[in-house]
C-alpha positions in Angstrom: -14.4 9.2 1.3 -12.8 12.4 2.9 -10.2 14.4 1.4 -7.8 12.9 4.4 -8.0 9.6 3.0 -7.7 10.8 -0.6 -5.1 12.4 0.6 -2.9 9.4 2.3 -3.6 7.0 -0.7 -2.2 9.7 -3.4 1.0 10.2 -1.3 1.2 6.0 -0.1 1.1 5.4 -3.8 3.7 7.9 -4.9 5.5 6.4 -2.2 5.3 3.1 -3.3 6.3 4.0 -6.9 8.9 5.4 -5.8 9.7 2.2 -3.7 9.3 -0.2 -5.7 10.9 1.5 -9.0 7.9 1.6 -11.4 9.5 3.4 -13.5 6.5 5.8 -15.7 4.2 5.3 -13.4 2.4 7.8 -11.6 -0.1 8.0 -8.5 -3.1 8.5 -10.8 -2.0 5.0 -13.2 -3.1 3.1 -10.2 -6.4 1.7 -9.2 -7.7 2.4 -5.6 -10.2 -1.2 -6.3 -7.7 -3.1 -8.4 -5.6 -6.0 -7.3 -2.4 -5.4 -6.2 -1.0 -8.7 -7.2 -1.6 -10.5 -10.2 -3.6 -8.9 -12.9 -4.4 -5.1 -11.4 -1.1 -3.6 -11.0 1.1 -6.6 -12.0 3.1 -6.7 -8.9 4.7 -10.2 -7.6 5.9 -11.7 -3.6 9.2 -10.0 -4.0 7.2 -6.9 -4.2 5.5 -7.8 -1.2 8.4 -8.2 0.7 9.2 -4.2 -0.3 5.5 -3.6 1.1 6.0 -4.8 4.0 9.5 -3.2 4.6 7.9 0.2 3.4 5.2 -0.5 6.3 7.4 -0.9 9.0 10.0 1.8 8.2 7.9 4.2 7.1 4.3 3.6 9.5 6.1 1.6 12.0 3.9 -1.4 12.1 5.4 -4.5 13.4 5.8 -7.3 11.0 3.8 -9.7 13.1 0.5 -7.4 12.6 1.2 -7.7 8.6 1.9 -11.4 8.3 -0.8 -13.8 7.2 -2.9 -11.0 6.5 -3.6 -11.2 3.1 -6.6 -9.3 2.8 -4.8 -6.2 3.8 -2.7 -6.7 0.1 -5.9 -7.1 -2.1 -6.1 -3.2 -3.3 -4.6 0.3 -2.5 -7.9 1.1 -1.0 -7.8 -1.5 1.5 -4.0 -1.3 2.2 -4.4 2.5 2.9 -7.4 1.5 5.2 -5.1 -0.6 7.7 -2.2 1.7 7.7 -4.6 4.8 8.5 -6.5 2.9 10.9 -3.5 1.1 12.8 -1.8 4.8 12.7 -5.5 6.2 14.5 -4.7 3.5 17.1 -1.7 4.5 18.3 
């Protein structure tokens, strides 16, 4: 992994911290492999709905390339992937 990527998953999770209100939380507290749902970092749908709104505003993707994707939501790691490969595609 290059220092790029490193990079972009530090500042989308302090980003999504900040989102989503988890309050004493910080970038480091979170797993790059762990779930994002459910048992890793405990979040629920309604915080998938703030996802996805975070996506669009903030990268600009189009809801329609997010829906019924759920393999994009199983970690940080692979929810950084999409957003940093969808952003080398524009």
């Amino acid at each position: 992994m290059d220092n790029n990527e490193q990079d972009f998953k530090y500042v989308f999770k302090a980003q999504l911290i900040e989102w989503l209100k988890l309050e004493n939380m910080k970038p480091e507290d979170i797993d790059d492999n762990a779930p994002i749902f459910g048992s890793g970092l405990g979040l629920d749908s309604l915080d998938a709905v703030e996802i996805v709104i975070m996506m669009q505003r903030k990268y600009g993707i189009p809801q329609k390339e997010i829906e019924n994707r759920r393999e994009i939501f199983a970690s940080i790691s692979a929810l950084t992937q999409f957003i940093q490969n969808r952003k080398n595609e524009q």
